[in-house]
N, C-alpha and C positions, 0 to 999 in steps of 0.2 A: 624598225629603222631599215631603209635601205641603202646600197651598200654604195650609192653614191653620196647620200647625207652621210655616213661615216668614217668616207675618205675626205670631205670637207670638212669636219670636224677636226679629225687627225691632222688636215693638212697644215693646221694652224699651232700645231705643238712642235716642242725639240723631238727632232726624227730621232734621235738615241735615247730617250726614256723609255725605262722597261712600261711594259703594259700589263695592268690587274685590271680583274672585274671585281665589281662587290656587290655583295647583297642585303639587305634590309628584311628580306621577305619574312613573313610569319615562320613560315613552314621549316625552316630552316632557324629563326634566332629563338635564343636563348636568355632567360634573365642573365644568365653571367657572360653569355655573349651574344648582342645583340646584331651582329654586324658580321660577315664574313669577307675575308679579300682571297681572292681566286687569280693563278697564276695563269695565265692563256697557253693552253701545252699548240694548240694547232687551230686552222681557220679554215674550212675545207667544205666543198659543193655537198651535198648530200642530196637525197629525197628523204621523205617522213607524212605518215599521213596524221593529221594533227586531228584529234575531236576532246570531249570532254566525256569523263565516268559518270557512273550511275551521280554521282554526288557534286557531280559540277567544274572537279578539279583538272587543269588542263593536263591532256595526255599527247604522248607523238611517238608513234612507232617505225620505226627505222625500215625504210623497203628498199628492195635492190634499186636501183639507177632505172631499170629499164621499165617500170610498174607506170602506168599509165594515168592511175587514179591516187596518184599522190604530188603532194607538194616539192617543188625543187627550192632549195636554200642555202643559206651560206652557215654553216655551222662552228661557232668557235668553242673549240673543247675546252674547258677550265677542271682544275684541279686544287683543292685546297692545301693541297703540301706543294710548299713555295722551296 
């Protein structure tokens, strides 16, 4: 998603609702929980160079600002202690 489809989306909600993420993902749920809500702590530029391991699963490695051969993005930090 880019980050002008997700200020259009937002633009259409109560500006004063707090904001969670949530996940479904495998790797993460649980039979006794299947679902997690994530509190958004920050929303901040970064770079990252993103590839996949020996096994397929997606990885992204954090590089200084000034790395030439990585990706620049918008990174929102989430935390599961709300």
């Amino acid at each position: 998603m880019k980050v002008s489809e997700l200020m259009a989306k937002l633009a259409n909600l109560d500006p004063n609702l707090d904001v969670y993420c949530y996940t479904e993902d495998e790797r993460f749920a649980t039979n006794d929980r299947p679902f997690w809500f994530l509190d958004v702590h920050s929303v901040d530029t970064t770079k990252v160079r993103m590839d996949r391991d020996t096994n397929g699963l997606p990885t992204a490695t954090f590089v200084d600002l000034e790395a030439k051969d990585a990706r620049t993005l918008v990174a929102i930090n989430v935390s599961s202690d709300f």
